[in-house]
C-alpha positions as CSV (number, residue, x, y, z in Angstrom):
1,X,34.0,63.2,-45.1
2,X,33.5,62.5,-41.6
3,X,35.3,63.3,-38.6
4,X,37.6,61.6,-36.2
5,X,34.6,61.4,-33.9
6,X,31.9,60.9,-35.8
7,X,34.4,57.5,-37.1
8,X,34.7,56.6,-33.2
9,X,31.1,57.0,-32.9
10,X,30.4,54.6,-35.7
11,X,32.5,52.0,-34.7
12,X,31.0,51.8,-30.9
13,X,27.6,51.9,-32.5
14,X,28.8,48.6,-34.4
15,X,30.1,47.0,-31.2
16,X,26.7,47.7,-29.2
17,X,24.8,46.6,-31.9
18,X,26.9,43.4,-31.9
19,X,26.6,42.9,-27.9
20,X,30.2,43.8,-27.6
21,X,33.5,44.2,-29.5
22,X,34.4,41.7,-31.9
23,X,37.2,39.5,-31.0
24,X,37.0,38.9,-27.5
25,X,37.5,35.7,-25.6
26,X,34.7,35.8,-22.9
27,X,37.7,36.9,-20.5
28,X,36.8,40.1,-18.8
29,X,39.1,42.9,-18.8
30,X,39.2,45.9,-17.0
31,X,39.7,48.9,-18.9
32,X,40.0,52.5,-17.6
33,X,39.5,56.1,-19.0
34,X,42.9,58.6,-19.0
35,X,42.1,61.9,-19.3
36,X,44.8,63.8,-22.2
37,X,44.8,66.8,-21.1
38,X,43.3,68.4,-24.5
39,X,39.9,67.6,-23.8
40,X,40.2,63.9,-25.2
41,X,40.7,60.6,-23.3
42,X,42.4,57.3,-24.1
43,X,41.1,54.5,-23.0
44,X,43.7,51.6,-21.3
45,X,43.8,48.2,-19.9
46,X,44.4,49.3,-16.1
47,X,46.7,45.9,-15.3
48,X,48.9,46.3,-18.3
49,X,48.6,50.2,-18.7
50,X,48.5,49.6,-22.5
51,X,46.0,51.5,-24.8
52,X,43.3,49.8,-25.5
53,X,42.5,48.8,-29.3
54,X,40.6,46.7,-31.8
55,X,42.4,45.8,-34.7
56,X,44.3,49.0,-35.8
57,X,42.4,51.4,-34.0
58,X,43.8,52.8,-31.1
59,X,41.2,54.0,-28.4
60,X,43.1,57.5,-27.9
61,X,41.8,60.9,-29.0
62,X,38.4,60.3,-27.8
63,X,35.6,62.4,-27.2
64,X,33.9,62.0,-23.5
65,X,30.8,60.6,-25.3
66,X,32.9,58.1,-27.3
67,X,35.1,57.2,-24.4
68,X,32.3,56.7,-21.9
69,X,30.6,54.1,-24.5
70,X,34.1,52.6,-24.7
71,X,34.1,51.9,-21.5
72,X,31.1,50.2,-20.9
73,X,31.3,48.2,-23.9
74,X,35.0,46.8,-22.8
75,X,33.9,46.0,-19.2
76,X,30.4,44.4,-19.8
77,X,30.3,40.8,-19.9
78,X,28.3,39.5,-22.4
């Protein structure tokens, strides 16, 4: 069974592999990195303040890793 992480890893290897998450519109978002307080981060959209997320994932719990390839995935044009 794998972990939480290991699960978050997965998923951003898919979206880098793929150029950049599925479902987005070519309209660039800006997306910033909260830290939790526990040692994970939640990534959010900085206008709305809204957690980020692809389908039903939520982008909170993250690992540094996880949430620094978040990040750069969400902002970078493609």
């Amino acid at each position: 069974m794998k972990s939480k992480h290991e699960e978050h890893a997965l998923a951003l290897s898919t979206w880098e592999s793929e150029g950049r998450a599925p479902n987005r519109s070519g309209q660039r978002d800006e997306y910033g990195r909260r830290f939790d307080g526990d040692g994970m981060y939640t990534i959010y959209h900085l206008f709305t303040g809204e957690t980020a997320g692809i389908g039903s994932w939520k982008m909170e719990g993250l690992n540094p890793k996880n949430a620094a390839r978040a990040l750069r995935i969400l902002n970078t044009l493609s």
